[in-house]
BALOBA-1460 file (C-alpha; in Angstrom, 3 decimals):
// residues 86
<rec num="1" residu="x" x="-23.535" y="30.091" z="-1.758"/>
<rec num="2" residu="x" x="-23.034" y="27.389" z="-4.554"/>
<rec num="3" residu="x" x="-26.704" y="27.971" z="-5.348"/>
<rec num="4" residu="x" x="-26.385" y="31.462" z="-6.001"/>
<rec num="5" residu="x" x="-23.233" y="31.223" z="-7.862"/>
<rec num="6" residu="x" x="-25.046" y="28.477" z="-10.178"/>
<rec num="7" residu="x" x="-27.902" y="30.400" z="-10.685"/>
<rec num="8" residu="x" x="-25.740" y="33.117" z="-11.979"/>
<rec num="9" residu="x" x="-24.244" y="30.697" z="-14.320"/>
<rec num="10" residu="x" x="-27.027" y="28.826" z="-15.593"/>
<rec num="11" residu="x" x="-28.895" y="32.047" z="-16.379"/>
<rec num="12" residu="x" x="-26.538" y="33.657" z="-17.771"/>
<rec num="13" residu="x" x="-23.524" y="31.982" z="-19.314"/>
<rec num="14" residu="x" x="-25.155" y="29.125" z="-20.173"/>
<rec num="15" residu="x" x="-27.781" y="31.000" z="-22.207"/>
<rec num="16" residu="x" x="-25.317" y="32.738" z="-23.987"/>
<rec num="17" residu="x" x="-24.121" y="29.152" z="-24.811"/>
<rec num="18" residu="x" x="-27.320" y="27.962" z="-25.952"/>
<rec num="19" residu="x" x="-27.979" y="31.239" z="-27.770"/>
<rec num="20" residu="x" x="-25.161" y="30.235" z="-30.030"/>
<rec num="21" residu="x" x="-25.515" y="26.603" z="-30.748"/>
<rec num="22" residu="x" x="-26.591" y="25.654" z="-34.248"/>
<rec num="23" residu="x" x="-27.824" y="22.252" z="-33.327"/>
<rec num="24" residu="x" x="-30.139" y="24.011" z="-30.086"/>
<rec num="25" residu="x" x="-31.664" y="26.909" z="-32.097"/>
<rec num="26" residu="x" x="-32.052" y="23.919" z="-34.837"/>
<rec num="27" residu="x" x="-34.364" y="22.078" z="-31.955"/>
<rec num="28" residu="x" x="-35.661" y="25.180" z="-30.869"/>
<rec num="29" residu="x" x="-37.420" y="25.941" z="-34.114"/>
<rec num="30" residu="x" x="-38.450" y="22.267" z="-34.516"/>
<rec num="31" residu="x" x="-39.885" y="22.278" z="-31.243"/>
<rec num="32" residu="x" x="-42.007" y="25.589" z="-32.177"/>
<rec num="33" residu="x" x="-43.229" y="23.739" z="-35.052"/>
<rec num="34" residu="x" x="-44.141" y="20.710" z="-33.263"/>
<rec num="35" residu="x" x="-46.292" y="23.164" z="-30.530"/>
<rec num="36" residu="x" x="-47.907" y="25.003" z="-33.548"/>
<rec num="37" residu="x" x="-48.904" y="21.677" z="-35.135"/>
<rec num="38" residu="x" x="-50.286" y="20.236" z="-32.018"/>
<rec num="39" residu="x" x="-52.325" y="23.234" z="-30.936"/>
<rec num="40" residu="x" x="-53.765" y="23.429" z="-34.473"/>
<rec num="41" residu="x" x="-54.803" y="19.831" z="-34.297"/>
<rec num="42" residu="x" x="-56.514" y="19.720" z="-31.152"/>
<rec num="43" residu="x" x="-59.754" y="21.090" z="-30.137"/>
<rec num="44" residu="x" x="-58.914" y="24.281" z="-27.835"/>
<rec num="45" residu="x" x="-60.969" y="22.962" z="-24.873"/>
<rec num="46" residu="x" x="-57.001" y="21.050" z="-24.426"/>
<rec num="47" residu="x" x="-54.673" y="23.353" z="-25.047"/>
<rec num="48" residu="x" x="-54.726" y="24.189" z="-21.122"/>
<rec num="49" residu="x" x="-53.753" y="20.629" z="-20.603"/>
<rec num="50" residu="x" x="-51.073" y="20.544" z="-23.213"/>
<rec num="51" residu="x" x="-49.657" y="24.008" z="-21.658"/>
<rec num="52" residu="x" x="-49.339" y="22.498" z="-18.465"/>
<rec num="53" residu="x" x="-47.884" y="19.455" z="-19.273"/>
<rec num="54" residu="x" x="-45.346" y="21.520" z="-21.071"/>
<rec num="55" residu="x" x="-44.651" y="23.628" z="-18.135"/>
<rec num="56" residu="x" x="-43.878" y="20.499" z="-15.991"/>
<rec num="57" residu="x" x="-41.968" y="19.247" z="-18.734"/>
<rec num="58" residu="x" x="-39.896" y="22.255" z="-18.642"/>
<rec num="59" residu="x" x="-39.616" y="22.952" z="-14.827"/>
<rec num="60" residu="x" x="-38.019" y="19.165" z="-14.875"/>
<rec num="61" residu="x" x="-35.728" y="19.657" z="-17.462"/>
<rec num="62" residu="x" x="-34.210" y="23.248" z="-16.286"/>
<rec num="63" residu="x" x="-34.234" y="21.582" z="-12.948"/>
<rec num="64" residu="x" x="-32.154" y="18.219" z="-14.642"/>
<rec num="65" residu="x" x="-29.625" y="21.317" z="-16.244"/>
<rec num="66" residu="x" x="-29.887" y="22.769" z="-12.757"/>
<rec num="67" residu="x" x="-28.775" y="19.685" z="-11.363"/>
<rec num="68" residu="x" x="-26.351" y="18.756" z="-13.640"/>
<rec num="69" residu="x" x="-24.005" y="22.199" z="-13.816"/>
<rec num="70" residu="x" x="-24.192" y="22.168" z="-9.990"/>
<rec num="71" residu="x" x="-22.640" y="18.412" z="-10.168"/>
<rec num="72" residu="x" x="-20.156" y="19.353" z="-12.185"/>
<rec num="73" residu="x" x="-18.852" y="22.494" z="-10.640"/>
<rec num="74" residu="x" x="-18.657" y="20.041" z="-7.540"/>
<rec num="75" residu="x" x="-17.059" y="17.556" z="-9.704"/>
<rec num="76" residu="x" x="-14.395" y="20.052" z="-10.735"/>
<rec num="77" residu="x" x="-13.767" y="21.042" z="-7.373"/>
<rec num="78" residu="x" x="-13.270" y="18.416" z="-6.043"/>
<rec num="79" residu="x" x="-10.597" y="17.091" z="-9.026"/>
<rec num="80" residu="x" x="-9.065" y="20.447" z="-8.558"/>
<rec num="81" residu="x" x="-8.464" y="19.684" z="-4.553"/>
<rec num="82" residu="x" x="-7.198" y="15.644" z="-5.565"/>
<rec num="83" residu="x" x="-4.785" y="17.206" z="-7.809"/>
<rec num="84" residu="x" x="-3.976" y="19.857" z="-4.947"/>
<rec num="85" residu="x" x="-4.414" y="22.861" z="-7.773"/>
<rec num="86" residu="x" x="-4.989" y="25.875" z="-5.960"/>
């Protein structure tokens, strides 16, 4: 059950979290430039290569942000139940 409620979250409040960070959409847009810059540099026959080392790259880190909201909803619980807040 704590899987589907952090699925919920992660997809959906924490986007809207992202949506509206300055520094994020700051990295976002650096990132796209970086992509554009190293497509254009290499020969196409590697672009494949690059796009799946990307998706890797990005399956580990929304599976690190995964891991990490999941921790500390357990986290909180758990202080919560120390602290016997109902």
């Amino acid at each position: 059950m704590l899987d589907e409620i952090t699925d919920c979250a992660v997809s959906g409040w924490l986007q809207d979290v992202f949506l509206k960070d300055e520094e994020y959409q700051k990295l976002g847009e650096e990132e796209k430039k970086a992509a554009v810059e190293c497509y254009r540099r290499l020969p196409e026959e590697y672009h494949n290569v690059v796009e799946q080392l990307m998706d890797c790259h990005n399956s580990c880190c929304g599976k690190l942000i995964d891991l990490a909201y999941k921790q500390g909803m357990i986290d909180c619980a758990q202080l919560l139940k120390e602290l016997k807040i109902k």
